[in-house]
C-alpha positions as CSV (number, residue, x, y, z in Angstrom):
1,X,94.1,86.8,102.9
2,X,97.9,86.4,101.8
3,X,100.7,88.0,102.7
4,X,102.2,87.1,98.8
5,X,101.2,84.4,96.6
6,X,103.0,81.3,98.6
7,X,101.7,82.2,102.3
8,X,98.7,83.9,104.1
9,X,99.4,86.1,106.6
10,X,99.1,83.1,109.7
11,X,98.2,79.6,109.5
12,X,94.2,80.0,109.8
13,X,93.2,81.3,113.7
14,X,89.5,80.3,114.5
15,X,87.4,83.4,115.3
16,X,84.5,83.6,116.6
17,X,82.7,86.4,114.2
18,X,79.4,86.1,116.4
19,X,81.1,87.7,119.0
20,X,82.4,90.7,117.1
21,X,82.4,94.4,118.2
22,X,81.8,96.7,115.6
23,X,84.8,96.2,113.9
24,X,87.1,94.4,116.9
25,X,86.8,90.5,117.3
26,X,88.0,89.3,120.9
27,X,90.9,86.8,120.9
28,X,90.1,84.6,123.7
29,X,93.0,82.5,125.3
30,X,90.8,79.7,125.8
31,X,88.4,78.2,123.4
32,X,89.6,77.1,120.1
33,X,91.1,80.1,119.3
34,X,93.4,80.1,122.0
35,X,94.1,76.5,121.2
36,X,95.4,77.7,117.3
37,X,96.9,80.6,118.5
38,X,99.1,78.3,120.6
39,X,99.3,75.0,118.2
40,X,100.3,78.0,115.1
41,X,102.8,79.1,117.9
42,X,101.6,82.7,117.4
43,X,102.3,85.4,119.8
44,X,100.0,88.0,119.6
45,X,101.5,91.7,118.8
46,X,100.1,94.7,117.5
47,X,100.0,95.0,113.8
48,X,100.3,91.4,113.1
49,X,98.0,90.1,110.6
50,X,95.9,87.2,111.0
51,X,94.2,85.0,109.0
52,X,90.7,84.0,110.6
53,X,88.3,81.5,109.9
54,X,84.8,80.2,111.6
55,X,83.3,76.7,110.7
56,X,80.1,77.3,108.1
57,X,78.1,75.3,105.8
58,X,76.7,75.9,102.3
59,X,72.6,75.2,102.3
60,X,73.1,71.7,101.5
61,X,75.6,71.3,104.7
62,X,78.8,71.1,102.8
63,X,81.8,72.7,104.6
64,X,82.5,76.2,103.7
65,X,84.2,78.3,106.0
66,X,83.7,82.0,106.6
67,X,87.4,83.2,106.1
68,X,88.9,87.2,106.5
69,X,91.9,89.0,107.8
70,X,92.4,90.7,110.7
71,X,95.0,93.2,112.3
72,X,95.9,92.7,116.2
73,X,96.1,95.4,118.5
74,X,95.5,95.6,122.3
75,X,92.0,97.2,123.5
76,X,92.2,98.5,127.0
77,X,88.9,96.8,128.2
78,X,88.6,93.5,126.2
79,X,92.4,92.9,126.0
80,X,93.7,91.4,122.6
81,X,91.6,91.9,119.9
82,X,91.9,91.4,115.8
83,X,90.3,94.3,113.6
84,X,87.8,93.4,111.0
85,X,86.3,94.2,108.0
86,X,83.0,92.7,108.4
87,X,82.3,93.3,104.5
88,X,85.9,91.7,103.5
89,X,84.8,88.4,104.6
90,X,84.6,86.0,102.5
91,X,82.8,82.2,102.2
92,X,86.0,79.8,101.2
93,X,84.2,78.8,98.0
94,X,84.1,82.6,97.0
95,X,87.6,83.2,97.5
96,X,90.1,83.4,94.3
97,X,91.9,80.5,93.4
98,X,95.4,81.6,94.9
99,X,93.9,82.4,98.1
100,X,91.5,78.8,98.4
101,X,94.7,76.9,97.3
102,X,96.4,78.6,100.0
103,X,93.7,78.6,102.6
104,X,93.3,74.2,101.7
105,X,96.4,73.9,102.1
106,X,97.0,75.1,105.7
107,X,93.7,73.8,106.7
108,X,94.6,70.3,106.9
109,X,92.0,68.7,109.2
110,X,89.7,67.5,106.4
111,X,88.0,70.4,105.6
112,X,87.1,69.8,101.8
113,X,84.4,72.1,100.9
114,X,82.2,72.1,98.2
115,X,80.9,74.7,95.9
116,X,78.3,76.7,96.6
């Protein structure tokens, strides 16, 4: 999730982990991923690292976002895409403490989770 222990890799990019493809996660222009992408002012470019999020709830409906990393590259059919590892994705209550600290912190529109 972080690039060293003061900053993740990018301010957190919503992704849309439904829509993943084997390992390779579309990154729309449009949607609210595009809209990060542009507020973060990140230009996409092969090898960057991002750090991705998608909105999710503990049982009791308590924020807790599904958080991960992914690596940009360019695929030839579905255009820009990040590379996943669906089994290093992690709920935000789950993370460790330098990466949650991190995450809160450049997650500023209210998200507050709870624990699980």
């Amino acid at each position: 999730m972080r690039k060293n222990d003061t900053e993740l890799w990018s301010p957190p990019v919503h992704a849309d982990f439904m829509d993943l493809r084997g390992t390779k996660l579309p990154l729309r222009a449009q949607g609210q991923t595009g809209e990060d992408l542009r507020r973060h002012g990140i230009d996409l470019a092969t090898g960057a690292q991002l750090t991705l999020y998608a909105d999710d709830a503990t049982d009791a409906g308590y924020p807790d976002d599904l958080t991960g990393l992914g690596v940009v590259e360019e695929d030839p059919e579905l255009g820009w895409v990040a590379i996943v590892d669906w089994h290093g994705l992690r709920h935000v209550s789950e993370l460790d403490p330098i990466d949650r600290e991190l995450y809160l912190r450049a997650r500023p529109e209210g998200f507050e989770p709870r624990p699980r």
